[in-house]
C-alpha positions, 0 to 999 in steps of 0.5 A: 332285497331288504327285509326289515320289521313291519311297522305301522307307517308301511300299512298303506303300501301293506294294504294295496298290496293285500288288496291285490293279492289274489287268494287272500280273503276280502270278505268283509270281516276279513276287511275289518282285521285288516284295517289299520286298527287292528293291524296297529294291535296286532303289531303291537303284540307281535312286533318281532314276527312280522317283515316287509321286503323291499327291493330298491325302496320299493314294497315288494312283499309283506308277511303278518305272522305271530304267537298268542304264546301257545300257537303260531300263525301266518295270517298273510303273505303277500308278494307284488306280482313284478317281484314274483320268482326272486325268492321273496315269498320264501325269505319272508317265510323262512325270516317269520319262521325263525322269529316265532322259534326265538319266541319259543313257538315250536310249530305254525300255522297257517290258512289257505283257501282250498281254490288259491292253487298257487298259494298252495302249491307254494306253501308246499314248495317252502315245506308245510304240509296239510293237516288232515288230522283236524277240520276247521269250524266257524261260528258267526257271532255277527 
């Protein structure tokens, strides 16, 4: 397995990849950050924090995380399911992690949809921990 930088050219095989992905949000506003402008952007602002894996030139797993200076995020982690329990998902983390540290970011964090059981439980297995401390709001501007 390799890991390397995400870049814009590997966005096509990124997005089928998040767009089959079980528990990552396909609502439509979801689908608009995901597009290839806005990924372009974020990439733009964060080109050090995100990674694709590849096993045999082939995507295998991608992670989008980053830092606005304050606060650090995971935004997606995705791995094919034929690559699913060699680890990738937990290289991608761990890769992502220690960018944002070289970066100066002393936490991160992330959202996970309360019925995406596995995603959860992975995120646990790699050693976040859920934060009861604070609720989450939204407000629809659109």
């Amino acid at each position: 397995m390799k890991i390397r930088e995400f870049i814009l050219s590997d966005y096509s095989a990124v997005n089928a990849l998040w767009r089959k992905t079980a528990g990552i949000c396909s609502c439509e506003k979801c689908l608009r950050y995901d597009s290839e402008e806005e990924v372009a952007k974020f990439l733009e602002r964060n080109p050090k924090t995100c990674f694709v894996a590849e096993e045999n030139e082939e995507l295998a797993g991608v992670i989008l995380a980053g830092n606005d200076g304050r606060t650090a995020l995971i935004y997606h982690l995705a791995v094919d399911e034929k690559f699913r329990e060699r680890g990738i998902g937990k290289a991608l983390v761990e890769k992502a992690v220690e960018a944002l540290k070289k970066e100066g970011m002393e936490a991160v964090t992330l959202f996970c949809l309360r019925d995406n059981e596995g995603g959860n439980a992975f995120w646990e297995r790699v050693g976040f921990v859920e934060m009861t401390e604070a609720k989450t709001y939204k407000l629809k501007m659109m």
